[in-house]
C-alpha positions in Angstrom: 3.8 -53.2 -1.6 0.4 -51.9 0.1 -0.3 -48.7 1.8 0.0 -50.9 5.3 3.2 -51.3 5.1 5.4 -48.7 7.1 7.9 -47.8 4.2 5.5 -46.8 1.5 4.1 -44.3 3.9 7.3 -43.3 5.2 8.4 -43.0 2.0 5.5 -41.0 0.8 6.0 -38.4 3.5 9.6 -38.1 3.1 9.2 -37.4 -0.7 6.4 -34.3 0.5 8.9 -32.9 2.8 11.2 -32.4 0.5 8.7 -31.3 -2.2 7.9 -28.9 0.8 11.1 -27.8 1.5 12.3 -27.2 -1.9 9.5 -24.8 -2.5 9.9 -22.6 0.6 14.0 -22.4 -0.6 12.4 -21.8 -4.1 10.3 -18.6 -2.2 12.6 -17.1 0.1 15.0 -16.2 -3.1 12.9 -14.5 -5.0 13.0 -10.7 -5.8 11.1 -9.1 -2.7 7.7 -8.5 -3.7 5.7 -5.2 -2.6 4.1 -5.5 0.9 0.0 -5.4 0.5 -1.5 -2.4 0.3 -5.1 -0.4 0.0 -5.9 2.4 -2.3 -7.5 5.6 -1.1 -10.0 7.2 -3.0 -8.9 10.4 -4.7 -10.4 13.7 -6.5 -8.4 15.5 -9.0 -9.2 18.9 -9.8 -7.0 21.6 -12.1 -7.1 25.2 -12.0 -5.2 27.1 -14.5 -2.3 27.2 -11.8 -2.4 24.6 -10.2 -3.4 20.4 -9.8 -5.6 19.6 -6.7 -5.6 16.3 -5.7 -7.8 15.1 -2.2 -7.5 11.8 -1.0 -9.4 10.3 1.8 -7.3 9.7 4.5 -9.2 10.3 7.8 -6.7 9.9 10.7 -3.7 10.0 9.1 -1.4 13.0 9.6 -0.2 14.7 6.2 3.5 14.8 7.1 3.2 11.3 7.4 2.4 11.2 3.8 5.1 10.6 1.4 4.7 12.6 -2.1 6.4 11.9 -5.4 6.1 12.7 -9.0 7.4 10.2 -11.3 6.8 9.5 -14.9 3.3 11.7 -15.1 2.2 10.1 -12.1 1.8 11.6 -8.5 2.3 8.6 -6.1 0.8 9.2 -2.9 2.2 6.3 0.3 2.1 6.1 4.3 0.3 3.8 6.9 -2.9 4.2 8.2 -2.5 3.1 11.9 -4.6 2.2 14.9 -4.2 5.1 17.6 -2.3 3.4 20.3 -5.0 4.0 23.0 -6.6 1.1 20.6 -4.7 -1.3 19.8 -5.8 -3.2 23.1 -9.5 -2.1 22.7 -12.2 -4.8 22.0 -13.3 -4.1 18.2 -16.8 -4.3 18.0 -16.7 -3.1 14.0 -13.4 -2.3 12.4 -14.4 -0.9 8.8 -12.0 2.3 7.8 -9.0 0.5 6.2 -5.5 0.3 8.1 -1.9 -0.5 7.2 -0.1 0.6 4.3 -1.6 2.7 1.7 -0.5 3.4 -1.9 -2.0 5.5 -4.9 -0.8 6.2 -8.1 -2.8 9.1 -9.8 -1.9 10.4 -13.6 -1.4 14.2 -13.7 -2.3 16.4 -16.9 0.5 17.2 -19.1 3.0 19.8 -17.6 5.1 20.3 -15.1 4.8 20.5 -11.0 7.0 22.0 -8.6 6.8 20.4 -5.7 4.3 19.1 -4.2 2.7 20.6 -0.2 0.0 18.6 1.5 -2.4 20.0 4.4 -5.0 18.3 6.5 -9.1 19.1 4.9 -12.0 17.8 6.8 -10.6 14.4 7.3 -9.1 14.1 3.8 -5.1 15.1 2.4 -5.4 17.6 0.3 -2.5 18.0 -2.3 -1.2 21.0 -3.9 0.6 20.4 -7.4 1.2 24.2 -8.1 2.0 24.5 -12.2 5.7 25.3 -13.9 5.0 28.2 -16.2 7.7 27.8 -19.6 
């Protein structure tokens, strides 16, 4: 049988649809995997009471930022959103990254109570104030 003739080709496509199909079943069951996300740029300081950590989050409210200390590790999330008076504007250079943001930092040794965030010159600034034994 040739190429020409209408059931090889039918045939052919029906076999890829089904390839196709099998493979988006095959993807929609998996474990959910971890939406996208950018890394801000941090600076980690330590003073003898505390752990300083700025990140450089320019337009993005610290409440908004969720905090949490888990196995040594500060993790720092949110979303870095357009302003709504922009989201209709004509970019002309978009170059500040937007969407959801995640960072994962390693603290010294020792323990934290917990941690307080305030707004510094267009950065987060993170205040990991020291458990004394």
């Amino acid at each position: 049988m040739s190429m020409n003739d209408p059931r090889n080709w039918m045939w052919s496509e029906a076999l890829e649809m089904l390839a196709r199909a099998d493979r988006l079943h095959r993807e929609m069951f998996q474990p959910a995997r971890r939406a996208p996300c950018w890394e801000p740029p941090a600076d980690v300081l330590e003073t003898g009471e505390r752990v300083l950590v700025l990140v450089a989050l320019p337009g993005v409210n610290p409440k908004q930022v969720q905090l949490a200390i888990q196995n040594g590790e500060l993790l720092i999330a949110g979303e870095r959103l357009l302003p709504p008076e922009l989201q209709t504007a004509t970019i002309h250079r978009l170059e500040l990254p937007q969407g959801r943001f995640e960072r994962r930092i390693k603290l010294p040794p020792g323990r934290y109570s917990q941690p307080t965030s305030a707004a510094v010159d267009g950065c987060v600034l993170i205040n990991l104030p020291k458990v004394r034994p």
